[in-house]
C-alpha positions in Angstrom: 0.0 0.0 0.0 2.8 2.2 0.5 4.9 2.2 -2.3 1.2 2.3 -4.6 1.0 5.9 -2.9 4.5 6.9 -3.7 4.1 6.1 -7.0 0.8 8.2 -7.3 2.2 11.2 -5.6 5.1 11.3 -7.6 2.8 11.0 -10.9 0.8 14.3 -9.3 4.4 16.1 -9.2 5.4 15.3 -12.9 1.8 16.2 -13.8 2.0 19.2 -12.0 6.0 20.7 -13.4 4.6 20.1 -16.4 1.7 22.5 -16.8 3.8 25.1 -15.9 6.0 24.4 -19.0 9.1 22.8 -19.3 11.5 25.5 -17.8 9.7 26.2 -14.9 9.4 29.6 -15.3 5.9 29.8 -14.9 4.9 30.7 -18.6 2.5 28.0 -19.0 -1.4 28.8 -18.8 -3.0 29.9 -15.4 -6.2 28.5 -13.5 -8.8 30.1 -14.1 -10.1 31.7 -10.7 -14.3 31.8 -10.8 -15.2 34.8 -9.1 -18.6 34.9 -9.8 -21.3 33.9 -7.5 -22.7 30.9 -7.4 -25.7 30.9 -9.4 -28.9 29.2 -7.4 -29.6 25.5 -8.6 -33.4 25.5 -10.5 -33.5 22.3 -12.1 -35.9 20.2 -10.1 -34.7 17.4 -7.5 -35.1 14.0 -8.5 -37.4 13.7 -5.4 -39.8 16.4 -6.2 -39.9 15.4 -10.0 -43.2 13.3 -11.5 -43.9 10.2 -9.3 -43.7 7.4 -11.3 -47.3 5.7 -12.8 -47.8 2.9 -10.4 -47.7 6.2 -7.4 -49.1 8.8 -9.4 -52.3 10.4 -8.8 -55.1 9.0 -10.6 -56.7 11.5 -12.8 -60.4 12.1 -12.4 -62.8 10.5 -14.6 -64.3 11.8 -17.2 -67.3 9.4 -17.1 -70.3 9.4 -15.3 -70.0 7.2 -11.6 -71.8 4.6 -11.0 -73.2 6.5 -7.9 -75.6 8.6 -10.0 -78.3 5.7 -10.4 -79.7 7.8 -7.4 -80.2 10.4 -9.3 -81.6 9.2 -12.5 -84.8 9.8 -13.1 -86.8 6.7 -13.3 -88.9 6.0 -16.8 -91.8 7.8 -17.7 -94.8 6.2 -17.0 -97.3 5.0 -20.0 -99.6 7.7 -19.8 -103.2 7.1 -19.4 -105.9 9.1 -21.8 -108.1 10.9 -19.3 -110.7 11.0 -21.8 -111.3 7.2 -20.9 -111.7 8.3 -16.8 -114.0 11.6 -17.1 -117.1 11.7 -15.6 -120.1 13.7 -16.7 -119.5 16.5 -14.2 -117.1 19.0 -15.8 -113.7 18.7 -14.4 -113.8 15.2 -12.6 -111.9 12.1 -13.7 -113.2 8.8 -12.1 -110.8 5.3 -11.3 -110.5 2.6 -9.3 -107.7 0.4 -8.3 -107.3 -2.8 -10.3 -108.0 -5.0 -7.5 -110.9 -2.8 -6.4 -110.1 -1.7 -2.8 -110.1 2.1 -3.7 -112.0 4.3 -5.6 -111.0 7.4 -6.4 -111.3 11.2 -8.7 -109.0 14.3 -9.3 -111.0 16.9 -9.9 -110.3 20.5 -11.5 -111.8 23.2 -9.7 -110.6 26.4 -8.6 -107.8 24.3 -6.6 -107.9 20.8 -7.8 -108.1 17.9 -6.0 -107.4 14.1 -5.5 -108.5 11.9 -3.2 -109.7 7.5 -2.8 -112.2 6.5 -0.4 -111.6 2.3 0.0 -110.2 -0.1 2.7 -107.8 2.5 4.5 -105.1 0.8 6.9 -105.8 0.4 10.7 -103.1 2.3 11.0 -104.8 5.5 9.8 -104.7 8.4 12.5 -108.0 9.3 13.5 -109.3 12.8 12.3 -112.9 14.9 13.3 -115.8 13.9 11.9 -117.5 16.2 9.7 -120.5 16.4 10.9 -119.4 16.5 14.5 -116.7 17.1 16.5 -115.9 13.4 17.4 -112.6 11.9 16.7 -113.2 8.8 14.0 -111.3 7.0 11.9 -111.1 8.4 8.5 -113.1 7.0 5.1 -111.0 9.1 2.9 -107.6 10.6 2.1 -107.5 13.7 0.1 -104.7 16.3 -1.5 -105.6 19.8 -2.2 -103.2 21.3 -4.7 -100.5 23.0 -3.4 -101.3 21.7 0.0 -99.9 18.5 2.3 -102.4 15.5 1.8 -104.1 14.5 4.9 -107.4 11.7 6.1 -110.3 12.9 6.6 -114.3 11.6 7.4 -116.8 13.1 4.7 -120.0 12.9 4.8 -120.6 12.3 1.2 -118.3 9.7 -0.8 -116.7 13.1 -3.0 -114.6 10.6 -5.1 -117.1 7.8 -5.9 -118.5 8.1 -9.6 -122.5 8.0 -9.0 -123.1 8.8 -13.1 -121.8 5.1 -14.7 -119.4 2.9 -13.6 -115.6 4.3 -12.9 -112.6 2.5 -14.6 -109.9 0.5 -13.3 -106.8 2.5 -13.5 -104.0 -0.3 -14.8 -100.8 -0.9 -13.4 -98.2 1.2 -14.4 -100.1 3.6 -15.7 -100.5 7.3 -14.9 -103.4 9.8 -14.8 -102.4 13.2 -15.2 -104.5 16.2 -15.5 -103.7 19.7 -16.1 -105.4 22.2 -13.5 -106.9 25.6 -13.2 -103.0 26.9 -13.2 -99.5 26.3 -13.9 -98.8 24.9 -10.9 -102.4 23.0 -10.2 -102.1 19.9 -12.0 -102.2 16.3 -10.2 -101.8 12.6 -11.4 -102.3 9.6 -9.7 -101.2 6.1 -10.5 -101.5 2.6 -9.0 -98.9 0.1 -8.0 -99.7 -3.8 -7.0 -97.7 -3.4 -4.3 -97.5 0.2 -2.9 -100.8 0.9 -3.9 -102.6 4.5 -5.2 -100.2 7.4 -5.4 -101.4 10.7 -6.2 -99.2 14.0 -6.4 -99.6 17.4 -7.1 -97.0 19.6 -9.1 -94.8 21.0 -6.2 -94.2 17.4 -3.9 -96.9 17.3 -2.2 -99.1 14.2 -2.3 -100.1 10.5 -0.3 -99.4 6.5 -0.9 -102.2 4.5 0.3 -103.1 0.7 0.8 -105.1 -1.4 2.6 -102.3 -1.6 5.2 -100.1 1.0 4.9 -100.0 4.5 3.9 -97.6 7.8 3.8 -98.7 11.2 3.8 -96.2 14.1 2.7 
């Protein structure tokens, strides 16, 4: 190890004489001395440069998610002609459900309304009799246009058809009829399972059966 360092230190001093030119005087070129300050360092570190694919950030999706079903509106429903369903009264439009339990109308008047009398779920909250100011169990759930639905006891069946007999509307179909203004149509429709639904334009509207029943 020794003499492999001697013989390198002695190759530094040839290398050394010799770039100050052969006579020593100091004639050969000069170092250059930079004088300038260092200049800051702007390339980017290897660190901070792109990360590679398999760590990269994903880039969002331009497509649709899969989360938007929930959103979606669901198929229009076959639309009924109310032609088939108006009674002789101007304004009214007569059904019943297909397995016969409710009978019902939407009728235009100044505010329209919709409403079934038929075999209303035990669970229906008792409301005041018309005629008296009793608490009884209701024979009728109505919505008033623009208004929450609610049960109610009337002395006359409004929504039974006393001129011919009423049709049955069919599943899957919808009644829809325009009202006395832009926001006072309502349209009604019959499910095997959920039973009558009828809605107005703004939300408002009830689901009944013979054993259940919501109210909004």
């Amino acid at each position: 190890m020794k003499r492999i360092g001697s013989a390198v230190a002695a190759a530094l001093t040839v290398f050394l004489l010799s770039s100050c030119g052969s006579d020593g005087g100091g004639d050969g070129p000069m170092a250059t001395v930079i004088t300038d300050r260092p200049q800051p360092i702007t390339a980017v570190p290897t660190s901070a440069r792109a990360l590679p694919s398999s760590s990269a950030p994903s880039t969002p999706s331009s497509t649709t998610p899969s989360s938007t079903t929930a959103t979606t509106p669901s198929a229009v429903a076959q639309q009924a002609n109310p032609k088939q369903y108006a009674g002789k009264a101007p304004g009214w439009y007569y059904f019943t459900s297909p397995s016969g339990k409710f009978e019902c109308g939407i009728a235009v008047l100044e505010t329209s309304i919709a409403g079934c009398h038929g075999s209303l779920p035990d669970s229906a909250p008792e409301v005041t009799d018309s005629a008296s100011s009793d608490r009884v169990k209701p024979n009728s759930v109505q919505i008033i246009a623009g208004s929450p639905a609610k049960f109610e006891s009337l002395g006359d069946p409004k929504f039974h058809r006393f001129d011919g007999p009423a049709a049955a509307l069919p599943y899957g179909e919808e009644l829809t009829v325009a009202g006395s203004g832009s926001t006072n149509g309502l349209r009604c429709s019959v499910d095997e399972q959920n039973g009558v639904t009828c809605t107005d334009q703004v939300g408002h509207g009830f689901t009944v059966s013979d054993d259940d029943f919501d109210l909004r």
